[in-house]
C-alpha positions as CSV (number, residue, x, y, z in Angstrom):
1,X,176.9,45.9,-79.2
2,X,176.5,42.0,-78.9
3,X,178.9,39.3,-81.0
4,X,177.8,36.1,-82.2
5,X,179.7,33.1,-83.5
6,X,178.2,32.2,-86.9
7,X,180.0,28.8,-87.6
8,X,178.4,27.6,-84.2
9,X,174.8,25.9,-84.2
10,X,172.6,27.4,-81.9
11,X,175.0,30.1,-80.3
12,X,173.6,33.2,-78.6
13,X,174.6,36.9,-79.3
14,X,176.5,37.7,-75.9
15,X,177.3,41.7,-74.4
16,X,180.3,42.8,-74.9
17,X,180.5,45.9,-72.6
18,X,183.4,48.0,-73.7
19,X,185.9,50.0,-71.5
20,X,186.6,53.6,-72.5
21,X,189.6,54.3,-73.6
22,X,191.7,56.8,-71.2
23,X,193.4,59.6,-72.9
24,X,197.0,58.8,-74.1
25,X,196.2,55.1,-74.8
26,X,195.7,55.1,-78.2
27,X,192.9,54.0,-80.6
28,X,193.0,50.4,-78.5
29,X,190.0,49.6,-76.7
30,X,189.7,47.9,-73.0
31,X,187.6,45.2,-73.3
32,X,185.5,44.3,-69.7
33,X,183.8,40.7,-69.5
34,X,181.3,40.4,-66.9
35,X,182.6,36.9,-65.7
36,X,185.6,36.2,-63.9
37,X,187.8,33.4,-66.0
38,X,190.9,31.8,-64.4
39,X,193.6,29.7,-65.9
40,X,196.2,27.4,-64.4
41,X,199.4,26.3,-66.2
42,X,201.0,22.7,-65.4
43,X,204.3,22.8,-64.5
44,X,205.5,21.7,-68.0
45,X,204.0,25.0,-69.6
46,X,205.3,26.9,-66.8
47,X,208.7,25.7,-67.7
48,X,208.2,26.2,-71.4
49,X,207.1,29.9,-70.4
50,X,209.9,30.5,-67.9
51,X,212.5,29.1,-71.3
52,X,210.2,31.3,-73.7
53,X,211.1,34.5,-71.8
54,X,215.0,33.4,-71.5
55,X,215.0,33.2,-74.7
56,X,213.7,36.2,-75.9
57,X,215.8,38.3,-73.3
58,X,219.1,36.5,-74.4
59,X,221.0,38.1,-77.1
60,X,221.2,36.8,-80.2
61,X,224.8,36.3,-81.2
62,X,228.0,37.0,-79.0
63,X,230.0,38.0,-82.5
64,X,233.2,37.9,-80.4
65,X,232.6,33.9,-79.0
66,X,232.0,33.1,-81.9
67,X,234.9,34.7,-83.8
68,X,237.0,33.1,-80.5
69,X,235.5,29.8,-81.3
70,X,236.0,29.9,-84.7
71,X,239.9,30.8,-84.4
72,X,240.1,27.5,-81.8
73,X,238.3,25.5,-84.4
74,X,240.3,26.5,-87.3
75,X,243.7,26.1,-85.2
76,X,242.8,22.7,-83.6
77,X,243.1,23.9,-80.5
78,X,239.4,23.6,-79.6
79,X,238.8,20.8,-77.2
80,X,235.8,19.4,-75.6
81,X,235.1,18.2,-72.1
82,X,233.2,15.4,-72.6
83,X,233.0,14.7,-69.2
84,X,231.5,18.4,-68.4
85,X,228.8,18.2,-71.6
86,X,227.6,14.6,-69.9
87,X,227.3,15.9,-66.8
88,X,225.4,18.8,-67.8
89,X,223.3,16.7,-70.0
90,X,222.4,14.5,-67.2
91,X,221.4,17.3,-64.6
92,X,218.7,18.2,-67.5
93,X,217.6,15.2,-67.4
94,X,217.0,14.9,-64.5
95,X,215.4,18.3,-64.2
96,X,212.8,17.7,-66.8
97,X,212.2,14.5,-64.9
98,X,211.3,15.9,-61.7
99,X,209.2,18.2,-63.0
């Protein structure tokens, strides 16, 4: 079986060998490519990665933070450190900065 890019001038069909699929996999072929490809990431998209992942791990919504936040906010008694946001604004900062 070969594949061949028809929107590209010139291209050449190229083998595709195909893996066989072990039993219990599924319908979902392996595909094998006779050339070994590499890929480096920059620090920058490792980061974005590394934040990607946190992300999708992290729960959603803590429903009882925000049902505590939202009792403080409605009583006025929510009050922010706006010496401890800075602070933590300026370390990430200076994280993405040094990266």
């Amino acid at each position: 079986m070969s594949h061949k890019i028809e929107s590209t001038p010139n291209a050449a069909a190229v083998p595709v060998p195909r893996a066989r699929s072990q039993p219990g996999e599924g319908a979902a072929a392996t595909v094998a490519t006779q050339r070994n490809d590499s890929l480096s990431l920059t620090g920058g998209a490792r980061m974005a990665t590394d934040v990607l992942q946190a992300a999708v791990a992290a729960p959603a919504v803590d429903p009882a933070r925000v049902a505590t936040v939202r009792n403080a906010l409605d009583g006025g008694q929510y009050r922010v450190d706006s010496e401890s946001v800075a602070a933590h604004l300026m370390r990430l900062e200076w994280e993405l900065s040094t990266t």
